[in-house]
C-alpha positions as a printed NumPy array, in Angstrom:
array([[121.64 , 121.48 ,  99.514],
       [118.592, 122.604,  97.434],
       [117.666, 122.482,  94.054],
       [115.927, 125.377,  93.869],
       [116.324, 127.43 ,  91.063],
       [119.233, 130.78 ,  92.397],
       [116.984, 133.992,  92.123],
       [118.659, 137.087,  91.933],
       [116.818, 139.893,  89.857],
       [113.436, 140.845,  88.084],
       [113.887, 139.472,  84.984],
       [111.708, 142.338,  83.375],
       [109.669, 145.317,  84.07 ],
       [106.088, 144.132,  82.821],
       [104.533, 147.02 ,  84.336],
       [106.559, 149.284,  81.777],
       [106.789, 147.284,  78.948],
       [102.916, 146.726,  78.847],
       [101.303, 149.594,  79.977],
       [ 97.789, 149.165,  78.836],
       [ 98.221, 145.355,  80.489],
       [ 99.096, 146.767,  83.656],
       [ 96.439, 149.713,  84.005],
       [ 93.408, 146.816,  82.944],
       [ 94.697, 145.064,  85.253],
       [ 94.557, 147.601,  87.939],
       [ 90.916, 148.496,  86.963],
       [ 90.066, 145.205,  87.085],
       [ 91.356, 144.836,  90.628],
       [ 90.302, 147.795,  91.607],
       [ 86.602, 147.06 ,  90.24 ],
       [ 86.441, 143.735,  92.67 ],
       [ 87.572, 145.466,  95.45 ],
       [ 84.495, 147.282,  95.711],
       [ 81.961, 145.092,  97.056],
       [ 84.456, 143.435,  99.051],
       [ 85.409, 143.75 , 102.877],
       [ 88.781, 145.452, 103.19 ],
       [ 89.697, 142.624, 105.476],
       [ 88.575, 139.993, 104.2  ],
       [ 90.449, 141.245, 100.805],
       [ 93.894, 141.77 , 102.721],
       [ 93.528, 137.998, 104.128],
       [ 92.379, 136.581, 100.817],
       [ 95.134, 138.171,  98.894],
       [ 97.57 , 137.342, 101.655],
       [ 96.436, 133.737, 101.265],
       [ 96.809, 133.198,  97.909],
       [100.142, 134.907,  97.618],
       [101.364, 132.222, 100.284],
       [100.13 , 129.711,  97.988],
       [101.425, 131.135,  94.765],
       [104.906, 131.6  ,  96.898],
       [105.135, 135.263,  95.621],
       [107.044, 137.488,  98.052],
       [106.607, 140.615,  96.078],
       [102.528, 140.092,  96.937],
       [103.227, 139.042, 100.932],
       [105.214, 142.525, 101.146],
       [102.835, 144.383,  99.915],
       [ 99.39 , 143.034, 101.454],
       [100.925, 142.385, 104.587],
       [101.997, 145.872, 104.448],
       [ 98.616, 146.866, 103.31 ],
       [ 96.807, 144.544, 106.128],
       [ 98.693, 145.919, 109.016],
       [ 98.265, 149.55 , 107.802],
       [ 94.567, 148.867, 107.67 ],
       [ 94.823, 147.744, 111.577],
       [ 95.013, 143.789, 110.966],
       [ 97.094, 142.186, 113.951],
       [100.304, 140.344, 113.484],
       [ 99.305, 137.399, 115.257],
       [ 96.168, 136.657, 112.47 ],
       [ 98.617, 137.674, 109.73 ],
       [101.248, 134.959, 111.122],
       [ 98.441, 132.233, 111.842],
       [ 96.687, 132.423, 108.128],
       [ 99.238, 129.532, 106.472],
       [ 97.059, 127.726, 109.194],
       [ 93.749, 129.153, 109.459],
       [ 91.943, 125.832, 109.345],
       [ 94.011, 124.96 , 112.578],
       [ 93.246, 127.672, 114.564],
       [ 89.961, 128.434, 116.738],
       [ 88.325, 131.796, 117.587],
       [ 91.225, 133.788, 115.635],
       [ 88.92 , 134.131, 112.178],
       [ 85.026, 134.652, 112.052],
       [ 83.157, 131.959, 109.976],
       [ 82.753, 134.867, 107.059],
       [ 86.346, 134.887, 106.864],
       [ 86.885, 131.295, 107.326],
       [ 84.678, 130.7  , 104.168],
       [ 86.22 , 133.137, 101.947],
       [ 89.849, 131.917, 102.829],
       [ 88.177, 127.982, 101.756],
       [ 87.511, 129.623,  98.628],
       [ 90.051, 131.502,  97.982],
       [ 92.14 , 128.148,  98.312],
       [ 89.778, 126.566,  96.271],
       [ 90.39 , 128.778,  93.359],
       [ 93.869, 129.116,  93.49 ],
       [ 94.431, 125.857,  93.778],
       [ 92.46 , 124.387,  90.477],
       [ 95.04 , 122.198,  89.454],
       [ 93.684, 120.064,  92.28 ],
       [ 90.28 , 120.004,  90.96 ],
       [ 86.933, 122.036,  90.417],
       [ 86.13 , 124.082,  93.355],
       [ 84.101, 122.103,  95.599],
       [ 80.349, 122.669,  95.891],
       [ 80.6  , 122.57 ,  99.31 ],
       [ 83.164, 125.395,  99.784],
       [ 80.795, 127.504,  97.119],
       [ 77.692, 126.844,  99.41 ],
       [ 79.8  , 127.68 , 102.631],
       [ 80.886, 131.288, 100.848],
       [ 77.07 , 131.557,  99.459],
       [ 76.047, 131.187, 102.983],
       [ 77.762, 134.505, 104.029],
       [ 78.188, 136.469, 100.652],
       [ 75.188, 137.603,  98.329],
       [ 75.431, 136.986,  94.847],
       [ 76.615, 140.352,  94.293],
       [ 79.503, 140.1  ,  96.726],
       [ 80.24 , 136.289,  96.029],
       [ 81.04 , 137.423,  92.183],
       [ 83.397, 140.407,  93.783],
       [ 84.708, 138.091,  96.159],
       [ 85.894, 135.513,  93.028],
       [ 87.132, 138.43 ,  91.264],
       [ 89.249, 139.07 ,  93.937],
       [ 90.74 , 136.161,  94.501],
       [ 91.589, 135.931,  90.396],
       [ 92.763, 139.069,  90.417],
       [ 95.47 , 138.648,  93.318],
       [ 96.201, 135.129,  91.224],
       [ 96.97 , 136.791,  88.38 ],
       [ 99.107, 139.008,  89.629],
       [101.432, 136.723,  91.697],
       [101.512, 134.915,  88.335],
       [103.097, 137.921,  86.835],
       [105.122, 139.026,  89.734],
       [106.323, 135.075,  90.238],
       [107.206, 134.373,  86.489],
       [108.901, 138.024,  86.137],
       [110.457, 137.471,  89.707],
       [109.185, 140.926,  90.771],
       [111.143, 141.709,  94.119],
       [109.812, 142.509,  97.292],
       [109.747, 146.515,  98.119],
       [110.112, 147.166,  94.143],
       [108.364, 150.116,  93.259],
       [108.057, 151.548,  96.886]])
């Protein structure tokens, strides 16, 4: 028997009830997105909404990673990318160390050794996208976890 709190329903529609939220939010998102590999940006947002535990995210970007030709087999392995060889380049590897990094600041600063190991394979210019990335898919599986957003709302 768990503890676990019984979740049945989106407690609210925060999309609808702050608009102007929402759409900044989307630019914002969208604006990182830019200088960033679609890949990578599946797997990083993929990763952090593991972390975060939001299910409304994992729908979507899993949705979104295998539609953009990403095989099940590296979405299923990326809980344990660190444990796996030869299934995620180096570029990848460092972005996922970061993204961890930054989503998981209650731990700590991020390490200057996972910044150097990013720097190593992003410029400066897609390093700063790359961070924006990862805060913006934080941010939103704050909202969607807090507001218990379910998965396939919307769709």
């Amino acid at each position: 028997m768990t503890n676990a709190p019984e979740i049945t329903r989106t407690r609210s529609d925060y999309a609808r009830q702050a608009p102007d939220m929402f759409r900044s939010m989307l630019a914002f998102s969208n604006a990182a997105a830019k200088g960033v590999d679609p890949v990578i940006a599946e797997l990083v947002k993929i990763r952090a909404s593991q972390i975060n535990r939001c299910a409304y995210c994992l729908d979507m970007h899993i949705a979104d990673a295998r539609k953009a030709g990403e095989s099940d087999e590296r979405i299923f392995l990326l809980s344990a990318w660190e444990e796996v060889e030869g299934r995620y380049t180096e570029k990848e590897r460092a972005a996922l160390a970061l993204t961890e990094a930054v989503t998981l600041l209650t731990e700590g600063f991020v390490p200057d050794e996972v910044y150097a190991r990013a720097a190593e394979h992003f410029d400066e210019g897609e390093l700063a996208r790359l961070v924006a990335a990862i805060v913006s898919i934080n941010a939103w599986n704050r909202f969607n976890v807090t507001f218990r957003t379910q998965p396939g709302a919307g769709k």
